[in-house]
Each structure stands twice: as C-alpha cells, then as structure tokens.
C-alpha positions, 0 to 999 in steps of 0.5 A: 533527524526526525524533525520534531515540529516547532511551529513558531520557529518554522519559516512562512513556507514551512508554516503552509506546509505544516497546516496543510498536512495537519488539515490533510490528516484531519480529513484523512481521520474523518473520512477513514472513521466513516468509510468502510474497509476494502477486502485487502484492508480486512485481510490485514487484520486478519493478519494482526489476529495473528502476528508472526515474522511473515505472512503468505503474501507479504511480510510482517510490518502491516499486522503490528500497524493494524494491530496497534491502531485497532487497539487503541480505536476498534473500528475501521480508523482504528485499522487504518490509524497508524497507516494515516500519521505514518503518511502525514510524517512522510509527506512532511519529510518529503518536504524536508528533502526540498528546498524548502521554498515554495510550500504552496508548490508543493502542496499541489504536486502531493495533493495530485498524486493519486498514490499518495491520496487514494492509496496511501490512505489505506491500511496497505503495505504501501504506505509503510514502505513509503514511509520507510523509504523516505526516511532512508532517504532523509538519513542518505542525505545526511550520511552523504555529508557525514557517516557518524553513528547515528547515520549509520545505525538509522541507515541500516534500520531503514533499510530493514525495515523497508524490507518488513514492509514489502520486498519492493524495498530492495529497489530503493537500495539497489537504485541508490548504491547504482547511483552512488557506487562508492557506497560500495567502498565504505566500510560504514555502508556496509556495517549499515547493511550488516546492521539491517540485514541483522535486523531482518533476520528473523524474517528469513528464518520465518521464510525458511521454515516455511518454504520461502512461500511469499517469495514463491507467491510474489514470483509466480505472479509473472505469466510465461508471454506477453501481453500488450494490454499489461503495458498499456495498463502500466503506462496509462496507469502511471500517467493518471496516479501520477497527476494526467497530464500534470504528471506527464510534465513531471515524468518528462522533467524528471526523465528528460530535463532535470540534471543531478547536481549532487551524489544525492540528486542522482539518488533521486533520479535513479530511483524515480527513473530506474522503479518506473523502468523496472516496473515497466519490464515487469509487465511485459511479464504480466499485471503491475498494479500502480500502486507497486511504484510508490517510492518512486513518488517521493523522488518525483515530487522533491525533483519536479518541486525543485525543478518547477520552482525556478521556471515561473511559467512551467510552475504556473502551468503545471499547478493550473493542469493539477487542478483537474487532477485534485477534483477527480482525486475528491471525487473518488474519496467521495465515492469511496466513502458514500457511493451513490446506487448505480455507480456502474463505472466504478463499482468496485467503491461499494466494498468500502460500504456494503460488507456490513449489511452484507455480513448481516445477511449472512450472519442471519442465514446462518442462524448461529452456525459458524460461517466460512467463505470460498475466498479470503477477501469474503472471509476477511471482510465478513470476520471484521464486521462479524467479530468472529474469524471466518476461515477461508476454505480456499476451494479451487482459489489461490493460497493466502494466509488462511491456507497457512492458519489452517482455521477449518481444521477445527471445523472438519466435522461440524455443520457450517455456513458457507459463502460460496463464490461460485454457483451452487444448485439449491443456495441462496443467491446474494447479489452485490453492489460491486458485481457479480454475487455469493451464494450461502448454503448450510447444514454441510461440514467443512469435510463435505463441502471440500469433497463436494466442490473441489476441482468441480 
C-alpha cells in the first residue's frame, strides 16, 4: 500500500519521476536549512513546546510534525523536516494515482503548482492534510475494488487523521461519499467511519473541554456581507497557484472536458470541482487564502496528467505555458531565502530572514529582562530565535494559543520587555524590512502594561 520504492524494478517513467523528487527534496532540504521561518511557522513550534490534542487555531497534527523534526535537527530544517518527506511521499502517491505513464508530464504540472511549491514546503498544516488526503485517496482506490481489512482500517485512519491535520478534511470526505453515494450502503464504510471518528475522539473531548474554541475561531472568520474584492482574490488567486495560464487549462479540462469513466475518476472530480466551488461560496462571506484549496490539487493534477496525455498538442502546449510558471515559482523561493534590500513588491520575503537580528536587537534592549510582545506572530518568532518563550499579551489583538497558555501569569508582577505593535510615546522605534515597524519599552510589568494599553 505504501509503495516502498525499488528502484531497479521501477519502470523508465517511474525512474523519472523517482529522481526528480528525490532531486526535489534535496533541494527542499537545502533551502529549508538556510531560509529563516515565517511567524506562522514559529507559531507551530510554539505549539510543539506544548503538545495537547488541540490548539486554538487548529488542531493537533502540526505540533508532534514540529516537534519530532525539531528534535532530531534543532534549527529551522529541523522545524520543517517532517513537513519536507511528508510532501515528497505525497507528491509520489499522487503519481502512483496515474497511469503511470508520462513521467516528464507529470513532473512539470507539480513543479507549476504553487501550493505544492511554495507552501507546501512550509512547516504548516496544509501539507499534512495534503498528505493524508492523498493517502485516503490511494486506500479509496483500492477499497473500491476490494473492501478487505486492511482497506477498511487504513480508510478510517486517513480520514481521522485529515481531520487532526485541519478540519478542511471533511471536505474530501464529504465530495467522496457525494460521488459515490453507495458508500452509504456498505456496512465496511461505515465501520471505516467508526474506526476514524474513534480515532479522533480525543480531539473532541479536547474541544469540548474548552469550549469548541477553534470551531468558534475558524467560523468567526466569515464577515456578515459581501465584498467583491474577496472573490476576486479567491479566483486571481487560484489561477496564479495554479499555474496562470497553464493552470486556467487545467481548471477548464477538469470543469469542463474531462469525463469520469469509473467510481473512482467521479471521486477526483468532485472533489477538485466541489473544494474550489465550495472555497468560492466561502468568500462571498469573507478572505480565502489560497492555500485553503490544496487537496483539490491532488485530483487536479492526476486528471490534467491523464487528460494531457492522450492530446499530443494540448500536452505540448500546456508544458510549454508551464514554464513561465516554474520561473516565477524559483524566483520566489529565491527571495524567500536570500531577498535583496528594496524589495518593495514582495516584502513580506523579509520575515523568513530578518527575525534573527531582529531578536538581537531586542534581546540587547532588554538587557536580560524577560521579553513579551503584543502579537503572537512577534512573540513566536523572537521565542525561537531567543530560546526562550515570550509570551503574547494579546492587547487589543485577536485570541491565539497564547491566550489559552496564559505564560504572562507568572510575570504579572515582574518588570519586562515589551514589543509593541502600536505606538508608544517614549519607546524605541524599530523599523522592519517587511513594513510597518515595533516598538520596545521596558521597566513596566506585565500588569501595568495590560491596565496602560488596553482598549487604548
């Protein structure tokens, strides 16, 4: 089931494929080592320092993946470790899930897909689900020819564990037993079900005891009317991680060319069609990120791979359109990991490389005073590269998992460093490379700084 890999019995597109993946990792490996993490990526750690069956934001999966790559490899390829061979293996499915013919195809549709390029290779929660997701539908596949045992048990656990990776998940099975409504006959589904929802329990009683605060997170998001600027977004943004115009082909093949020839093809289908259709409803009600959508890539590329391969010029014209894509994808990872000064359209590449001076500067502010932050992305970022947990007071800023950890309780009383994402009269003003700027105070306690700047 799990494929392990042989090379001198693999076939010369399976040989293609296996190299470039395994070149592919190494590449991942090496830029991971000298690229610096993003806020989000430190907040995960932060959530491996204290590893529960929930967090506020998201649920569990991610801190263990940290957590056992950060142990092995205590730096930031170490953090995003587990997150780099769960994609390789995933992006090794996938093509398992073709014909396996092709392989060169193949390789350019992933290497033009942004999500798996540039998200993908982050230590988030998407690449957990993503690699969950296609396993569930690797075991789909074969349960659909026979529902033995060992189909039934690996059925139930992907689908759990989709789930502790992020609650998108539910998506996948939902498109699945739409396109496959007798699922809903067989007593073997629906001890997979039992089987999985066994497994997840935990989580829900994690939930339960604490108020279903991520469910209330995730659903708050949505804003009470619409704004057009949203959709846009969503749709400009689907096309570009898709692959531009390469990618509008492969959304009008999938959409409107391709037809399911099998129980299993109408799974892919609907699951590409009904995660994007689903996606785009969701932001007449507020922002989609793009990388919200990334199981639907897994179907996208097995149909387009299998489509394209049988139409000679549509092939040809499609790789050639990729290409354009795959430059702007090395450019960006380029950025990411060294970005020149002045990179003012896309400076947001400076969080991956400026938090480790930045947490020099303020560690030699505070002068050996603990430090605390405003917000959890400053506080995350400045506790890995510090070594020390700085809480996040929260003020005036959304709830996170540090308002659950409650860390400033045992510095109620005590004088500290603070970084502040707002003004403060008399501070020292530090301005960053990727906008706006903090600024540092000390000398007050955390009490004080909370009765200060409170709904200031």
């Amino acid at each position: 089931m799990l494929y392990c890999i042989r090379v001198s019995t693999l076939s010369y597109n399976e040989k293609i494929v296996c190299f470039a993946l395994a070149a592919l990792l190494c590449i991942n490996l090496v830029q991971s080592f000298f690229m610096g993490l993003a806020h989000d990526e430190a907040y995960y750690w932060i959530y491996s320092k204290y590893l529960d069956w929930g967090y506020f934001d998201h649920p569990p999966l991610t801190a263990p993946a940290v957590g056992a790559g950060y142990w092995l490899i205590p730096n930031e390829l170490g953090v995003r470790l587990v997150f780099l061979i769960m994609l390789t293996v995933s992006l090794w499915w996938m093509w398992k899930l073709t014909d396996r013919r092709d392989g060169v195809l193949f390789i350019a549709l992933i290497l033009s897909f942004g999500l798996f390029q540039v998200v993908a290779i982050l230590a988030t929660p998407d690449t957990p689900l993503l690699f969950f997701a296609t396993m569930f539908f690797m075991v789909l596949r074969r349960y659909l020819r026979k529902d033995d045992v060992a189909s039934v048990l690996l059925l139930g656990f992907s689908m759990a564990l989709m789930l502790y990776s992020k609650y998108h998940g539910i998506l996948v099975i939902l498109f699945t037993v739409l396109a496959v409504p007798r699922l809903l006959k067989k007593r073997t589904f629906w001890t997979s079900a039992a089987a999985g929802a066994l497994l997840f329990s935990p989580h829900v009683v994690w939930q339960a005891r604490h108020g279903f605060v991520t469910i209330a997170f995730q659903l708050g998001r949505a804003s009470s009317w619409l704004n057009p600027y949203y959709i846009v977004d969503y749709v400009t943004g689907q096309i570009g991680v898709a692959g531009l115009i390469s990618g509008l082909i492969l959304l009008y093949v999938v959409f409107f060319r391709f037809r399911p020839r099998t129980e299993f093809d109408r799974v892919l289908k609907y699951n590409c069609v009904g995660t994007l259709a689903f996606f785009l409803l969701a932001s007449l009600k507020g922002r989609v990120e793009a990388n919200w959508t990334i199981v639907a890539y897994v179907p996208l590329g097995v149909i387009a791979h299998g489509f394209l391969r049988e139409r000679r010029r549509l092939r040809k014209t499609t790789m050639m359109l990729a290409l354009f894509p795959i430059g702007i994808i090395i450019v960006l990872r380029i950025l990411m990991t060294a970005p020149p000064d002045n990179l003012w359209g896309l400076r947001r590449a400076y969080e991956f490389s400026d938090w480790p001076q930045v947490t020099e500067e303020v560690e030699e502010f505070a002068g050996g005073l603990p430090i605390t932050a405003n917000l959890y992305q400053h506080a995350s970022s400045i506790s890995f590269y510090s070594g020390a947990v700085a809480p996040a007071l929260n003020i005036n800023s959304r709830p996170n998992e540090f308002t659950l950890l409650n860390l400033e309780d045992d510095l109620l009383d005590t004088p500290v460093c603070f970084v502040s994402s707002f003004e403060i009269s008399g501070a020292e003003r530090l301005v960053l490379r990727q906008g706006g700027e903090v600024y540092l105070i000390k000398g007050l306690t955390v009490r004080e700084l909370k009765e200060s700047f409170t709904d200031r």
